[in-house]
N, CA, C and O of each residue as an XYZ file, in Angstrom:
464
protein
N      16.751    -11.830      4.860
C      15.495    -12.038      5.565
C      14.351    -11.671      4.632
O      14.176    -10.574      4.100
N      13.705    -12.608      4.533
C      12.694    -12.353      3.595
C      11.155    -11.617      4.475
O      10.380    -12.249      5.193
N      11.069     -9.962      4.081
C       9.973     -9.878      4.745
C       9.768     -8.553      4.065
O      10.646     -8.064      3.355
N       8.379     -7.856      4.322
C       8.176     -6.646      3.981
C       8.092     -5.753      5.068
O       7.463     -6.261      5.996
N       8.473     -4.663      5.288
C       8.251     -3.152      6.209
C       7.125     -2.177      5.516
O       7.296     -1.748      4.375
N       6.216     -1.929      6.121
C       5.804     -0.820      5.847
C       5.717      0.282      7.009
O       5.696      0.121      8.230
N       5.669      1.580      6.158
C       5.760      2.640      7.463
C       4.763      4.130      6.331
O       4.241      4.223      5.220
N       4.918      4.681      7.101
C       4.286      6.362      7.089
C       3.098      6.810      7.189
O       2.701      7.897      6.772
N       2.227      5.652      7.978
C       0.588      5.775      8.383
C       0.927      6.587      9.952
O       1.981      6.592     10.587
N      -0.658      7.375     10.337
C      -0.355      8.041     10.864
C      -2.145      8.811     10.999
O      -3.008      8.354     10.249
N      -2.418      9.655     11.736
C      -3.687     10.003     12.185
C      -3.613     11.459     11.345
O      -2.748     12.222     11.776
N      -4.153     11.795     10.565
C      -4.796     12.687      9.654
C      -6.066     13.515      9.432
O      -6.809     12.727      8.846
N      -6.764     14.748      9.590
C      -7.280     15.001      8.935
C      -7.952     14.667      7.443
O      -7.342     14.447      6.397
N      -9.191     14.693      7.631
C     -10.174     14.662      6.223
C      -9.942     16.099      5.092
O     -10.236     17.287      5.222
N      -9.337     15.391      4.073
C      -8.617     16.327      2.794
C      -7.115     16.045      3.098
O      -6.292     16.432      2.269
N      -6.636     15.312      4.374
C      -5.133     15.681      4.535
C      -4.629     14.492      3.882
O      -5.371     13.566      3.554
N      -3.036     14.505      3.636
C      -2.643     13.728      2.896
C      -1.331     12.673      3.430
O      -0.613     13.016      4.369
N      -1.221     11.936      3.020
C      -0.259     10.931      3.981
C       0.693      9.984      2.172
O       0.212      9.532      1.133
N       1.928     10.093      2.628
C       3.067      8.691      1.804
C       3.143      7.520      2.418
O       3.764      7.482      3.479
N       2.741      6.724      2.072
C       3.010      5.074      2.878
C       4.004      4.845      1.909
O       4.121      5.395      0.814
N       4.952      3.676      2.602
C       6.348      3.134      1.789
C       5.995      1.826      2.659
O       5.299      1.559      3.638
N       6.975      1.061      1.641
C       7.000     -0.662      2.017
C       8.565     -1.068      1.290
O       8.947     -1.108      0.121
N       9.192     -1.321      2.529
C      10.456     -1.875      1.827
C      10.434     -3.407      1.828
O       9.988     -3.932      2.848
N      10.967     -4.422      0.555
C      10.895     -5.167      0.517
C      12.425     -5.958      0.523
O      13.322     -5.230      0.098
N      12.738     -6.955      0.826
C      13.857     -7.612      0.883
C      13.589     -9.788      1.209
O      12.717    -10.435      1.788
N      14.867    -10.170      0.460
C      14.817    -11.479      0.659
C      14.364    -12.116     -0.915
O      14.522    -13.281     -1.282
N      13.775    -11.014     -1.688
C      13.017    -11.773     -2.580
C      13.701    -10.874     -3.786
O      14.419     -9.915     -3.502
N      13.390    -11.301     -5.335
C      13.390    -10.219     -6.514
C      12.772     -9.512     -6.711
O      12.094     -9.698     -7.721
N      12.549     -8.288     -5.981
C      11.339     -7.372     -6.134
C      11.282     -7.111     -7.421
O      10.211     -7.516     -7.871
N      12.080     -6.520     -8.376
C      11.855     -5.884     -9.912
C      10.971     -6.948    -10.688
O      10.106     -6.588    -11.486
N      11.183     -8.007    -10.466
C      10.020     -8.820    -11.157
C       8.650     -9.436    -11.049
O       8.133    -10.214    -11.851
N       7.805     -8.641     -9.172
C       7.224     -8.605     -8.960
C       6.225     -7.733     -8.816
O       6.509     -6.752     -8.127
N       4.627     -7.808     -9.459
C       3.847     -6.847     -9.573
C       3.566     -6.723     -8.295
O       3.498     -7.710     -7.562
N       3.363     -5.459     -7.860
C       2.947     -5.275     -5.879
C       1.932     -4.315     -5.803
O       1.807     -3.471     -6.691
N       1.095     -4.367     -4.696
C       0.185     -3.560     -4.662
C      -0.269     -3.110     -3.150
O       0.472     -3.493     -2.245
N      -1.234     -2.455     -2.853
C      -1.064     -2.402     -1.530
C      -2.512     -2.336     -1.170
O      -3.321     -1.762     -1.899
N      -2.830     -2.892     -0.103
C      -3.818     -3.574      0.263
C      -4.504     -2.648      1.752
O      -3.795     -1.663      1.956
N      -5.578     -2.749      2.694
C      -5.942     -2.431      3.095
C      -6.947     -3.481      4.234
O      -7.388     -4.482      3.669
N      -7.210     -3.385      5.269
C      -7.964     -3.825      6.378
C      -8.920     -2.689      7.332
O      -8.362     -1.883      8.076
N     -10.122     -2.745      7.218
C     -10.685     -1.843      8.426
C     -11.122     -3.148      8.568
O     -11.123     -4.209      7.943
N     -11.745     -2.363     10.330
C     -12.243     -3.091     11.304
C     -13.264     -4.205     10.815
O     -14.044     -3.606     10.074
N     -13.571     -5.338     10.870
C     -14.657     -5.904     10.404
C     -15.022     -6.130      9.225
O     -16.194     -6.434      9.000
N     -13.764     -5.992      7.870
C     -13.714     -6.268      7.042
C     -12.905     -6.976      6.302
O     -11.851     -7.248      6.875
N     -12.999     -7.322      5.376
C     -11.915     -8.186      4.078
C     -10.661     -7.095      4.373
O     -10.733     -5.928      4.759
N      -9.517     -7.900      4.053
C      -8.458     -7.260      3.253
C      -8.442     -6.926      1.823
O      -8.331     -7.835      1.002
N      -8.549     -5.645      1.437
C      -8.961     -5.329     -0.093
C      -7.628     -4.718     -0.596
O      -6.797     -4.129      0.094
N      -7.565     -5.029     -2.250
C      -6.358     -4.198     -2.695
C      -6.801     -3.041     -3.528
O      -7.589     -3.029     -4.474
N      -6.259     -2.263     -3.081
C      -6.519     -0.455     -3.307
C      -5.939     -0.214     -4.507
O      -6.677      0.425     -5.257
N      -4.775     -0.526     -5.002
C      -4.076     -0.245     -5.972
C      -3.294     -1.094     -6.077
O      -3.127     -1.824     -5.100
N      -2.588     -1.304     -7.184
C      -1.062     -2.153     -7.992
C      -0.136     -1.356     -9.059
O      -0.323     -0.395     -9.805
N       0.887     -2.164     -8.791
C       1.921     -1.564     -9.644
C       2.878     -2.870    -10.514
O       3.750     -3.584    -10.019
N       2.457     -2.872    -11.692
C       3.250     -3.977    -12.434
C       5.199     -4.047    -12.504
O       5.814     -2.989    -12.376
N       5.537     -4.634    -12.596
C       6.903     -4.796    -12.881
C       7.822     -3.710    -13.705
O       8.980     -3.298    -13.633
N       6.513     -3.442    -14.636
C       6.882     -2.218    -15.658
C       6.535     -1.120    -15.271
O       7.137     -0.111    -15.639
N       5.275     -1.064    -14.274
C       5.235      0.499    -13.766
C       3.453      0.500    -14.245
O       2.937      1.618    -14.243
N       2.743     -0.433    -14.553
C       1.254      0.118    -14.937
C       0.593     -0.050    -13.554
O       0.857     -0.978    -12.790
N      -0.419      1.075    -13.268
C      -1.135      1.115    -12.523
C      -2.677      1.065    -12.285
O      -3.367      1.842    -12.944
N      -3.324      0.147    -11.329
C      -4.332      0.029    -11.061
C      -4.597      0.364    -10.121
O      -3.850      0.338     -9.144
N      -6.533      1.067    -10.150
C      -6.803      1.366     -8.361
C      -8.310      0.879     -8.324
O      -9.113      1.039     -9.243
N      -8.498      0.416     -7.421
C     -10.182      0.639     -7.201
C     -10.677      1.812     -6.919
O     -10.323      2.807     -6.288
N     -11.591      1.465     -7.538
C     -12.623      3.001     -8.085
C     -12.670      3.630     -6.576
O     -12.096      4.717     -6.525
N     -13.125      3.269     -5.563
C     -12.744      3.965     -3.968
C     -11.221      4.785     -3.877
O     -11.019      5.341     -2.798
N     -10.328      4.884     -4.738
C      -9.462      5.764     -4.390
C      -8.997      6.359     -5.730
O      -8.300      7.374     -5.765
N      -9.455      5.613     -6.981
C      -9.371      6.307     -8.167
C      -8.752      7.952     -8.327
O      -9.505      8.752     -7.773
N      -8.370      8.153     -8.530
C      -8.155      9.427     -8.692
C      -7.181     10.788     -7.464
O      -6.648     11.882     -7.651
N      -7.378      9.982     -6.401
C      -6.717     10.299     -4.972
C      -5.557      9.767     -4.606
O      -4.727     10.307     -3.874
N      -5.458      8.378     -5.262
C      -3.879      7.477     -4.668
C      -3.404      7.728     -5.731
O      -4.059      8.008     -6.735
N      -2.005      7.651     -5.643
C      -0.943      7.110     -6.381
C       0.140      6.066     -5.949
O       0.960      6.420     -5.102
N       0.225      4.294     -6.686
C       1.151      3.831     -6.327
C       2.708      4.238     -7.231
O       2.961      4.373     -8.429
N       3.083      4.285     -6.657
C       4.519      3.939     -7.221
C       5.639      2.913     -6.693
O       5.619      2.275     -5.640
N       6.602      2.922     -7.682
C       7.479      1.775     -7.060
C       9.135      2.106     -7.344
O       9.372      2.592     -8.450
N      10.160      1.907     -6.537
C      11.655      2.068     -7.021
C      12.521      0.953     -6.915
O      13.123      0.882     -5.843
N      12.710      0.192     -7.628
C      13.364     -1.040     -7.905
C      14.623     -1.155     -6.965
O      14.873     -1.982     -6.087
N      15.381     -0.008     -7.446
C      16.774     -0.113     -6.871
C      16.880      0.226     -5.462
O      17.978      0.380     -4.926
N      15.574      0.371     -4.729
C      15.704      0.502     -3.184
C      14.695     -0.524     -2.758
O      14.233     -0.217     -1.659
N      14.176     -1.670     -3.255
C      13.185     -2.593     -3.533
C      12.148     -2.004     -2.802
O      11.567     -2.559     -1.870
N      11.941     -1.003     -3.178
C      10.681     -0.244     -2.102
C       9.099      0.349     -2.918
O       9.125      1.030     -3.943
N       8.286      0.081     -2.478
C       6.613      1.082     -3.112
C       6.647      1.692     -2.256
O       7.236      1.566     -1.183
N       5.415      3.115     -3.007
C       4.950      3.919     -2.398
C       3.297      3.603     -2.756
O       2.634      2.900     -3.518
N       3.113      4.561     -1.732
C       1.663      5.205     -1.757
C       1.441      6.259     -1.694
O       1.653      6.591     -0.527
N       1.004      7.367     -2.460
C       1.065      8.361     -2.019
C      -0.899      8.826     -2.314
O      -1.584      8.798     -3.336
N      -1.217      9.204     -0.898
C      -2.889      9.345     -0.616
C      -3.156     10.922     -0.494
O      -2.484     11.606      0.278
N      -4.123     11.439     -1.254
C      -4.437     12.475     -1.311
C      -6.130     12.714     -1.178
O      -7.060     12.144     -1.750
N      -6.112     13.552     -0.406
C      -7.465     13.909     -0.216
C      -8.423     13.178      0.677
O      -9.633     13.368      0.552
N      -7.944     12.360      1.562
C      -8.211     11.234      2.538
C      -9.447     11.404      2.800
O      -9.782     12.587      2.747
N     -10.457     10.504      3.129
C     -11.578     10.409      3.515
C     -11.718      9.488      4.752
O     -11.058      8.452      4.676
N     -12.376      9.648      5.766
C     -13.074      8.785      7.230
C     -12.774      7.562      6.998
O     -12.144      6.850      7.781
N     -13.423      7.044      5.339
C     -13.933      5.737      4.480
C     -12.366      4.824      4.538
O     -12.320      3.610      4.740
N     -11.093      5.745      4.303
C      -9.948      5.134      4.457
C      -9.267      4.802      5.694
O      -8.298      4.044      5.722
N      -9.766      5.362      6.719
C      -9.434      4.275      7.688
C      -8.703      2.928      7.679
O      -9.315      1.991      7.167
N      -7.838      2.768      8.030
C      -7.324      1.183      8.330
C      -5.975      0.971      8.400
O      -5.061      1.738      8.101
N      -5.934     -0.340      8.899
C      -4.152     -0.866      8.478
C      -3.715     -1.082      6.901
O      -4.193     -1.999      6.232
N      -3.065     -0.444      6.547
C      -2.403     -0.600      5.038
C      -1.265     -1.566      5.155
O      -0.458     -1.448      6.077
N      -1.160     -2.550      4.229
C      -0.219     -3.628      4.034
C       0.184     -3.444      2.316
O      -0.336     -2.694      1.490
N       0.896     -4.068      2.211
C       2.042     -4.267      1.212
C       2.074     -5.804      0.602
O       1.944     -6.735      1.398
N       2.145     -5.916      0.022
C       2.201     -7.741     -1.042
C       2.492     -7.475     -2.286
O       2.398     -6.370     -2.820
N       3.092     -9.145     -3.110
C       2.581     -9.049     -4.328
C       1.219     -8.821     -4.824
O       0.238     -8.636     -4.104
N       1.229     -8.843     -5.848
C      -0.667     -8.568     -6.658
C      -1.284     -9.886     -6.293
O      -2.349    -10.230     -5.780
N      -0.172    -10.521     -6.768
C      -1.155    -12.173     -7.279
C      -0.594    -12.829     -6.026
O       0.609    -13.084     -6.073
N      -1.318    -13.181     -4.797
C      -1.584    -14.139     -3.714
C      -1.494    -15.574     -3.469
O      -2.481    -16.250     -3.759
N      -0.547    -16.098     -3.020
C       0.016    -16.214     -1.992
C       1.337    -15.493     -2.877
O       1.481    -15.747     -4.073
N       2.114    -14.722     -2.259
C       3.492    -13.859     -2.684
C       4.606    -14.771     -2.093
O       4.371    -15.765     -1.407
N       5.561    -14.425     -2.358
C       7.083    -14.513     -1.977
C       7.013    -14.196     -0.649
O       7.466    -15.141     -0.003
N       6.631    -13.245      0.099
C       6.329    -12.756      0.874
C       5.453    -12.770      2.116
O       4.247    -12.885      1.892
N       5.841    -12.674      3.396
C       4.603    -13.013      4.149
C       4.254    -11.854      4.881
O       5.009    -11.155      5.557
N       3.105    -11.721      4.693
C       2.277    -10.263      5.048
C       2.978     -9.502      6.281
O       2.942    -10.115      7.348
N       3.532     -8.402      6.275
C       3.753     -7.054      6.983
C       3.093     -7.059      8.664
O       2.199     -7.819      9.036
N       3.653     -6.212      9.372
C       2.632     -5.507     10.240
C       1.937     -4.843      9.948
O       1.067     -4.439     10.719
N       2.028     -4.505      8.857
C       0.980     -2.997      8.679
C       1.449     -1.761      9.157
O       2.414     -1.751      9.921
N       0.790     -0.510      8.743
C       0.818      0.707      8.822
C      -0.727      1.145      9.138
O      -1.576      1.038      8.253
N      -1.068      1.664     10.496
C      -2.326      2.307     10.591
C      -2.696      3.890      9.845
O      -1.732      4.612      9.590
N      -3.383      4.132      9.684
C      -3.439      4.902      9.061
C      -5.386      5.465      8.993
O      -6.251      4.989      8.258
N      -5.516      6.407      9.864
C      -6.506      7.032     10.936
C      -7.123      8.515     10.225
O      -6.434      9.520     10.404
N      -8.267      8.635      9.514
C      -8.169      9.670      8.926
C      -9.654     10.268      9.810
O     -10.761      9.738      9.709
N      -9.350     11.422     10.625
C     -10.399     11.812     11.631
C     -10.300     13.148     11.914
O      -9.128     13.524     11.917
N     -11.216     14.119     12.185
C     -11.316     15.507     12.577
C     -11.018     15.128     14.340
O     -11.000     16.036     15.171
């Protein structure tokens, strides 16, 4: 079955920290760059970060320094791992390749609620 899962969003505290995972199946994940993407209310779907085939990583400057993607081939799965959460991150987090339209057809998502 070709599809992606994501899971480990969840309602948080501001400074608190949350792991998102996305398991992938149906497709060759090891040879796909993936990244993980984002939706608030009333906005674009934006990608937050990527992770190349080889492991290089990109983020937009909005989480620079706070996210980390990672990725494990042999469980065809990414991570996210978010530190230091801000209000600003709010949203459903999704999972894809980098480069659009993917192998893949977009997730449910993972909400992911960062609020006092």
């Amino acid at each position: 079955q070709v599809q992606l899962v994501e899971s480990g969003g969840g309602l948080v505290q501001p400074g608190g920290s949350l792991r998102l995972s996305c398991a992938a199946s149906g497709r060759k994940f090891s040879i796909y760059s993936m990244g993980w993407y984002r939706q608030a209310p009333g906005n674009q779907r934006e990608l937050v970060a990527s992770i190349s085939s080889g492991g290089s990583t990109n983020y937009a400057d909005s989480v620079k320094g706070r996210f980390t993607i990672s990725r494990e081939n042999a469980k065809s799965t990414v991570y996210l791992q978010m530190n230091s959460l801000k209000p600003e991150d709010t949203a459903v987090y999704y999972c894809n390749a980098k480069v659009l339209p993917g192998p893949w057809p977009w997730g449910q998502g993972t909400q992911v609620t960062v609020s006092s």
